[in-house]
C-alpha positions in Angstrom: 97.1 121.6 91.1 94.7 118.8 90.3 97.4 116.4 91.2 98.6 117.9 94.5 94.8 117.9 95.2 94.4 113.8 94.4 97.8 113.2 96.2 96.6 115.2 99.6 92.7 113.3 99.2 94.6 109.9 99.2 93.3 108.4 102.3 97.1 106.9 103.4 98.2 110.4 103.3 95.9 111.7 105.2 96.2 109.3 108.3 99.9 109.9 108.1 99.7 113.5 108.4 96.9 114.0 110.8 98.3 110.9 113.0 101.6 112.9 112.7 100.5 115.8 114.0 98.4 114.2 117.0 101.7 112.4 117.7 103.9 115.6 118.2 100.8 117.1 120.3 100.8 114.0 122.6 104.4 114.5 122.9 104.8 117.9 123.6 102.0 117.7 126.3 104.1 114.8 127.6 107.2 116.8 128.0 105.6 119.9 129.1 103.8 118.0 132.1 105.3 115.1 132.8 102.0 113.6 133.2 102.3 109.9 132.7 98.7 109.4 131.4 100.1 110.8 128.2 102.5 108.4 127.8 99.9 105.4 126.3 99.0 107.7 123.9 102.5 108.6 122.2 104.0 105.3 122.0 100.1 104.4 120.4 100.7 106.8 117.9 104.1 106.8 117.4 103.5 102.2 116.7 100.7 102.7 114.8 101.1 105.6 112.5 103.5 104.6 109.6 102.1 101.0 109.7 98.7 102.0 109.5 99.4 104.7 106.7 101.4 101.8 104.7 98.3 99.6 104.8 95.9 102.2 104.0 97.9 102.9 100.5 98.2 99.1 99.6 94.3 98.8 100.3 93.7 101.6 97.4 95.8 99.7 95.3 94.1 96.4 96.0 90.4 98.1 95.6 91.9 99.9 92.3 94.0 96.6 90.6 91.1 93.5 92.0 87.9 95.9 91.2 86.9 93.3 88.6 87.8 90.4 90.4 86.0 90.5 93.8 83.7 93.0 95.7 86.2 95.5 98.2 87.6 93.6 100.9 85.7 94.8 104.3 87.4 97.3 106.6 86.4 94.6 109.4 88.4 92.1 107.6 91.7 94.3 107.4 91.3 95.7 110.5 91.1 91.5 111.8 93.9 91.0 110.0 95.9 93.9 111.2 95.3 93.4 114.7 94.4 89.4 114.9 97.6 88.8 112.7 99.7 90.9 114.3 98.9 89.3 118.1 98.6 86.1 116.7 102.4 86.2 115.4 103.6 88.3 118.0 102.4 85.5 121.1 103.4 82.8 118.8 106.9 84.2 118.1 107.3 85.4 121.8 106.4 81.8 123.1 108.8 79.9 121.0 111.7 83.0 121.3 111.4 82.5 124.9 113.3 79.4 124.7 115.9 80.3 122.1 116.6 84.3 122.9 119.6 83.4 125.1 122.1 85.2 123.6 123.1 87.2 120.5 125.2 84.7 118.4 124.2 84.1 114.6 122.7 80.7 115.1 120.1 82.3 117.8 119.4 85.2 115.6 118.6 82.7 112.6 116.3 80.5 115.0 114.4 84.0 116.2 114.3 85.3 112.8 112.6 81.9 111.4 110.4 81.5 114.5 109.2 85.3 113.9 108.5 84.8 110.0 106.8 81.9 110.7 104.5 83.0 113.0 103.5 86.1 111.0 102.4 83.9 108.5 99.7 82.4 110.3 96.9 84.1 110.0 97.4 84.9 106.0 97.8 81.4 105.6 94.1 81.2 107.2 92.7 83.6 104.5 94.4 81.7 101.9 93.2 78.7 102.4 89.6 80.2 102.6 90.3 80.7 98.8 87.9 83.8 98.5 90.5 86.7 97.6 93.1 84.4 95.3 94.7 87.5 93.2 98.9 88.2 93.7 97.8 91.6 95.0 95.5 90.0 97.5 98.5 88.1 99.0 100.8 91.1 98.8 98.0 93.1 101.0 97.3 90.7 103.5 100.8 89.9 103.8 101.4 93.4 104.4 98.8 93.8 106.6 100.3 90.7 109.3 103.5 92.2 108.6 102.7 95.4 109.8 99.9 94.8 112.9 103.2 92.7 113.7 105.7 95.7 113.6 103.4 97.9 115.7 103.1 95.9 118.4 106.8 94.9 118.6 107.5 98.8 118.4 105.1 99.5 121.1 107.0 96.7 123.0 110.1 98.9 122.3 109.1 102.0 123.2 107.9 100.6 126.9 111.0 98.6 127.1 113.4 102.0 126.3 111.5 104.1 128.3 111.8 102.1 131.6 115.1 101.8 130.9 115.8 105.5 130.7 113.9 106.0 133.5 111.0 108.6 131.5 113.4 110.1 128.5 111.0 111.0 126.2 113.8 112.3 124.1 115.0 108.2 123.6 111.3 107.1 123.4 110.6 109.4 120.7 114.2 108.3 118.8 112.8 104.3 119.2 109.5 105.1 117.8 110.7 107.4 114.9 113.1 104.8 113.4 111.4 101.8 114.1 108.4 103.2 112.7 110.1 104.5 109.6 112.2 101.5 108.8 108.9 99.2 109.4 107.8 99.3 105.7 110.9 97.7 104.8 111.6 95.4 107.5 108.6 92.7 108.7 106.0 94.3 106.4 108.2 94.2 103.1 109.1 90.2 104.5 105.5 89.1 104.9 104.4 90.6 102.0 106.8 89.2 99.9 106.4 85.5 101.1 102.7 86.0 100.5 102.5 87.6 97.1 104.7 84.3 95.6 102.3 82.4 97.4 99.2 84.0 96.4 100.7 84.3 92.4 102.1 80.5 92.3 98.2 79.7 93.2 97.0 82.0 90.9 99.5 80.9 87.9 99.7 77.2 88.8 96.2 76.0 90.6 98.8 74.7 93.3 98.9 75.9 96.8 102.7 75.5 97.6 105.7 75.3 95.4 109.7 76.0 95.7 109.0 79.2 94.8 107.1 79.9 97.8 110.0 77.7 100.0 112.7 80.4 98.3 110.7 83.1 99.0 110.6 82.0 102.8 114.1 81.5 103.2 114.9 84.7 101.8 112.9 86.5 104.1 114.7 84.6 107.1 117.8 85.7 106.1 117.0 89.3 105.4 115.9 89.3 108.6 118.4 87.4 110.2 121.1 90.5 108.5 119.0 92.4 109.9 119.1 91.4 113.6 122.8 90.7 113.3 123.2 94.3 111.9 121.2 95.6 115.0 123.2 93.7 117.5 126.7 95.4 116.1 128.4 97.8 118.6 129.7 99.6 115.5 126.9 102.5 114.3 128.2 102.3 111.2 127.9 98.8 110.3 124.4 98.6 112.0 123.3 101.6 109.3 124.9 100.1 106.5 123.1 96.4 107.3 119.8 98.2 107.4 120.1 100.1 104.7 121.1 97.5 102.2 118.7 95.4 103.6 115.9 97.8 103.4 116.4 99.0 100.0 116.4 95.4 98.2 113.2 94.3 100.6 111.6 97.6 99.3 113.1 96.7 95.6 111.3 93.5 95.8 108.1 94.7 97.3 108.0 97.1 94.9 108.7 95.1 91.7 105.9 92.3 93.2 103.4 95.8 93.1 104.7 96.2 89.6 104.0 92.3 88.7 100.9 92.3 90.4 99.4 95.4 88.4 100.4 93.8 85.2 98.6 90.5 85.9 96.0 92.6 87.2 95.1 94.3 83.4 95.7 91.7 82.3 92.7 90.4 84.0 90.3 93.0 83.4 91.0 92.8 79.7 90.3 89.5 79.6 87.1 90.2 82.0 86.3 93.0 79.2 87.1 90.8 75.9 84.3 88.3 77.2 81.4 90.6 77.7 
């Protein structure tokens, strides 16, 4: 019982069930009135929810794994980063796509996927060179973070795009957000992460601020998402679930096993920290 009760107090779960069941109120109210107004509020809810949920549990592990290292990162700061990050990349990617979205061939989905990564980078790269939170865990949040502000917007983008294309289904609005907000932990939030915890770790392991590590890192994140996009753009169902699958299970492999690296370097730390005093 004790550990159902610290699973249900975690503040991630709580947002993700609570948002979850605001969602399916806004949407049934939607359906059962047709009234437009409501329609704001479910594709809000339906964008925001599993990102925002995702973020909240990699802040506990960041406050848990860095408590010896720096004081708790500000709430101003993530929500900043969230939000600022995520429009930040989203204009920056949407100006230079602009020119290069003209049609669905590899080469176009490589340049879109590379502009996109790019541009979520921006605004980590900002708190990194800052130099106050310089821990692998720090990177991996903040990384997370862009990644995900990022993903919600696009998904809201999405959800407007299907809807006026359906002409009001809410039944196709309410498919769009579901996926894309369940497949978003493993898609730009598992990519930016990723990139950011090598960054943040060669810094911390090296005292350099850029590496091939950090390159490889990069260019594996391009081309996940670049399999991605092309696995999007199939006609074929099947080979559109299969591309997202494998891709989403070795991002979330790799995001994972960063978590795992990060914890260990972490205690690490603190022993150390504890050893000297």
């Amino acid at each position: 019982m004790p550990k159902v009760l610290g699973f249900v107090n975690q503040k991630w779960f709580q947002i993700l069930t609570i948002g979850a069941a605001l969602f399916f109120a806004a949407e049934q109210a939607l359906k059962f009135t047709n009234n437009i107004n409501f329609v704001p509020t479910v594709i809000l809810l339906g964008a925001f929810l599993v990102p925002a949920a995702f973020v909240a549990y990699f802040y506990s592990q960041e406050q848990v794994l860095d408590k010896s290292s720096h004081l708790e990162i500000p709430l101003s700061l993530v929500a900043i980063c969230f939000l600022a990050g995520g429009v930040v990349g989203s204009i920056v990617a949407g100006f230079f796509e602009y020119t290069t979205l003209r049609s669905s061939s590899i080469s176009t989905l490589f340049s879109a996927a590379l502009i996109e990564e790019a541009a979520k980078l921006i605004f980590p790269i900002v708190i990194f060179m800052r130099g106050r939170y310089r821990s692998e865990v720090d990177g991996l949040f903040f990384g997370i973070t862009c990644g995900m502000g990022f993903a919600a917007l696009e998904t809201m983008g999405y959800g407007l795009t299907t809807l006026l294309q359906t002409q009001g289904n809410v039944g196709a609005l309410q498919e769009i957000l579901l996926i894309r907000g369940l497949l978003s932990p493993v898609g730009h939030a598992a990519w930016t992460g990723l990139v950011c915890a090598v960054l943040w770790r060669q810094r911390e392991k090296t005292h350099k601020s850029f590496s091939a590590w950090v390159v490889g890192a990069f260019a594996l994140a391009v081309i996940f998402h670049t399999v991605w996009d092309i696995a999007g753009t199939s006609k074929q169902l099947y080979i559109t679930y299969l591309g997202f699958i494998a891709v989403g299970i070795v991002s979330l492999t790799l995001l994972i096993l960063r978590l795992r690296d990060a914890r260990k370097t972490a205690k690490t730390r603190q022993l150390q920290t504890l050893s000297q005093s």
